[in-house]
C-alpha positions as CSV (number, residue, x, y, z in Angstrom):
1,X,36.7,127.3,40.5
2,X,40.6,128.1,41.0
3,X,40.1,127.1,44.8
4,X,42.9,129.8,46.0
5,X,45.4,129.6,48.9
6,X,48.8,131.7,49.8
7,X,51.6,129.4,49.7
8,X,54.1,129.2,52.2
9,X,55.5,132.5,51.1
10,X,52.2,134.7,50.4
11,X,51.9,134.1,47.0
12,X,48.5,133.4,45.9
13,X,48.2,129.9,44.3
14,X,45.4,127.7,42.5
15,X,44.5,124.8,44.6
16,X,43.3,121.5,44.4
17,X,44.4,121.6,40.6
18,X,46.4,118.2,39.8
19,X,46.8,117.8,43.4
20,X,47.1,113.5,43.1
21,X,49.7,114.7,40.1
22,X,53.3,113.7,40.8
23,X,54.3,117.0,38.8
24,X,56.4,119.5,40.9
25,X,54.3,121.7,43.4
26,X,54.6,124.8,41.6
27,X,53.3,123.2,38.4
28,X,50.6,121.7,40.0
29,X,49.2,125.0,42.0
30,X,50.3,128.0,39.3
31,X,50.5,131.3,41.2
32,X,47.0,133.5,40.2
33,X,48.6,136.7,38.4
34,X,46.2,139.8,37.8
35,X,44.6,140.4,34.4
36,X,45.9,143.7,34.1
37,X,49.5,144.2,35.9
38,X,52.1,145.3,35.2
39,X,54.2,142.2,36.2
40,X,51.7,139.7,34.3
41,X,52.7,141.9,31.4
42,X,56.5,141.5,31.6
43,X,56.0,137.9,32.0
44,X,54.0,137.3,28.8
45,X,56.0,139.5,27.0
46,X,59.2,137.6,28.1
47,X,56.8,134.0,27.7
48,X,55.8,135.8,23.9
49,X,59.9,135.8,22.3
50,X,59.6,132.1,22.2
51,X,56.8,131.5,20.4
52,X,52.8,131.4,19.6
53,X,49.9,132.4,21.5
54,X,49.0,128.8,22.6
55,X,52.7,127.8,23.3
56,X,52.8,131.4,25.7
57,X,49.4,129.9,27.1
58,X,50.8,126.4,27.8
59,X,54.3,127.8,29.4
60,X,52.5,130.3,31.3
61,X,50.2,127.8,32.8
62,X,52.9,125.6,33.8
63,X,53.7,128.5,36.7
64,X,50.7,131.0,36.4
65,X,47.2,131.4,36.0
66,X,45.9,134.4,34.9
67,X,42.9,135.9,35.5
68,X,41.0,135.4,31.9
69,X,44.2,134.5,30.0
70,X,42.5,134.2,26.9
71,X,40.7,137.3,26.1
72,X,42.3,139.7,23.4
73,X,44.1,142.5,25.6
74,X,47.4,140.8,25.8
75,X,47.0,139.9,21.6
76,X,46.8,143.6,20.7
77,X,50.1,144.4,22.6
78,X,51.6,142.7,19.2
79,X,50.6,141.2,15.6
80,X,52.0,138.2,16.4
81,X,49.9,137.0,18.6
């Protein structure tokens, strides 16, 4: 379960994930992005110049959680992927 809160500016967050982590508060509660948006897709296109599908995964976990992040959509958007 993500365990969802708004933080202290609205965004939607995952809780309780790391939470005993010393890792900064943004890693530890990723904000929850939509599957399909418009804004999740400019991110992992932007996260996709830098590298592989499981790097874009790891660096977009580090600050996001997307709603089923692994499922194909995003890989047909390019053959690299």
């Amino acid at each position: 379960m993500l365990h969802p809160f708004l933080d202290d500016e609205k965004i939607p967050r995952v809780g309780k994930r790391l939470r005993n982590s010393s890792l900064p508060e943004k890693t530890k509660h990723p904000i929850i992005l939509p599957k399909s948006h418009y804004v999740t897709e400019l991110i992992v296109r932007h996260k996709h110049l830098h590298g592989g599908s499981e790097l874009i995964l790891s660096a977009l976990r580090m600050q996001y959680w997307i709603i089923s992040a692994r499922t194909k959509s995003h890989e047909k958007m390019c053959p690299l992927f």
